[in-house]
C-alpha positions as CSV (number, residue, x, y, z in Angstrom):
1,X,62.2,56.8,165.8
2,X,64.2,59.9,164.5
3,X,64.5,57.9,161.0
4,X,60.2,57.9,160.5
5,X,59.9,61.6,162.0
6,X,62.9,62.2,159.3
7,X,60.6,60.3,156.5
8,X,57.3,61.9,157.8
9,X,59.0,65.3,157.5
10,X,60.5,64.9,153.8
11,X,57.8,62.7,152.4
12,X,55.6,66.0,153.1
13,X,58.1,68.1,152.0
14,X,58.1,66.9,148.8
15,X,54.1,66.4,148.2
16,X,53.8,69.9,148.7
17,X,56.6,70.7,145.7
18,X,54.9,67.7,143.8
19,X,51.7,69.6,144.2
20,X,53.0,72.9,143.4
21,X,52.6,73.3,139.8
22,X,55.2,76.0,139.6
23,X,57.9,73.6,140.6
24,X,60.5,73.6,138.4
25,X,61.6,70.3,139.4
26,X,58.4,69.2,137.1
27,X,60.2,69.5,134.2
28,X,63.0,66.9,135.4
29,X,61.2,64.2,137.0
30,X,58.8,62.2,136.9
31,X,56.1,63.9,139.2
32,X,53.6,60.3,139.1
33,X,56.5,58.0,140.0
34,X,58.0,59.8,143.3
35,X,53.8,60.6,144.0
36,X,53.7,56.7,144.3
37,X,56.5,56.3,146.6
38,X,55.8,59.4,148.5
39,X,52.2,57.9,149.1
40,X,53.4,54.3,150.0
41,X,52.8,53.0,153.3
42,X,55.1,51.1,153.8
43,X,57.8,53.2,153.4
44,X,59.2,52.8,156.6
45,X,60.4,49.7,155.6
46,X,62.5,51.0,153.2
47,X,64.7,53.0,155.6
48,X,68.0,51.8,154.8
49,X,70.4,49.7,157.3
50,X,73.4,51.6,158.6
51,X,72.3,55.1,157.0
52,X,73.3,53.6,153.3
53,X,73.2,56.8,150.6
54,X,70.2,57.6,148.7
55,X,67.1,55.3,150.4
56,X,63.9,56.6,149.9
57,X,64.2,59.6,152.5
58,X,67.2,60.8,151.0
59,X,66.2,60.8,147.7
60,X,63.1,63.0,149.0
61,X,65.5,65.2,150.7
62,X,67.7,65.5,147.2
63,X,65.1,66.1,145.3
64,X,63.9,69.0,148.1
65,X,67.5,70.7,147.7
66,X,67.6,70.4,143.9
67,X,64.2,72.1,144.2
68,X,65.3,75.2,146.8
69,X,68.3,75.5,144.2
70,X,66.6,75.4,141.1
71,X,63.7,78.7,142.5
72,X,66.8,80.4,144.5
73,X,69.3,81.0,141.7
74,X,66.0,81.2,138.8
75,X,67.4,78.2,136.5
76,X,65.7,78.1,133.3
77,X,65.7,74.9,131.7
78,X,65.9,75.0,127.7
């Protein structure tokens, strides 16, 4: 059950940067794609077997760091 409280935790994690306009992680992904597989219910099904890299919670969770980084050190992309 740690794995879904994980999910539930990250999946909300990253609507709120999805529906903070002043992300700059807008200008890198696409905001409509990870929406859909943030809003997906079955999700949970998705959790990979034997904590395999990048499922759908740790792509949440990379795209959360790459967020903090990108507002911490004030990257500009050009």
């Amino acid at each position: 059950m740690r794995e879904i409280f994980y999910l539930n935790t990250v999946r909300a994690w990253v609507i709120t940067i999805l529906d903070d306009a002043s992300s700059p992680l807008h200008e890198i992904i696409d905001v409509g794609k990870i929406r859909s597989l943030a809003q997906q219910e079955d999700i949970g099904a998705n959790i990979p077997w034997f904590r395999q890299l990048m499922g759908i919670p740790q792509l949440f969770a990379y795209l959360i760091q790459t967020d903090t980084w990108l507002r911490k050190y004030k990257v500009e992309i050009v």
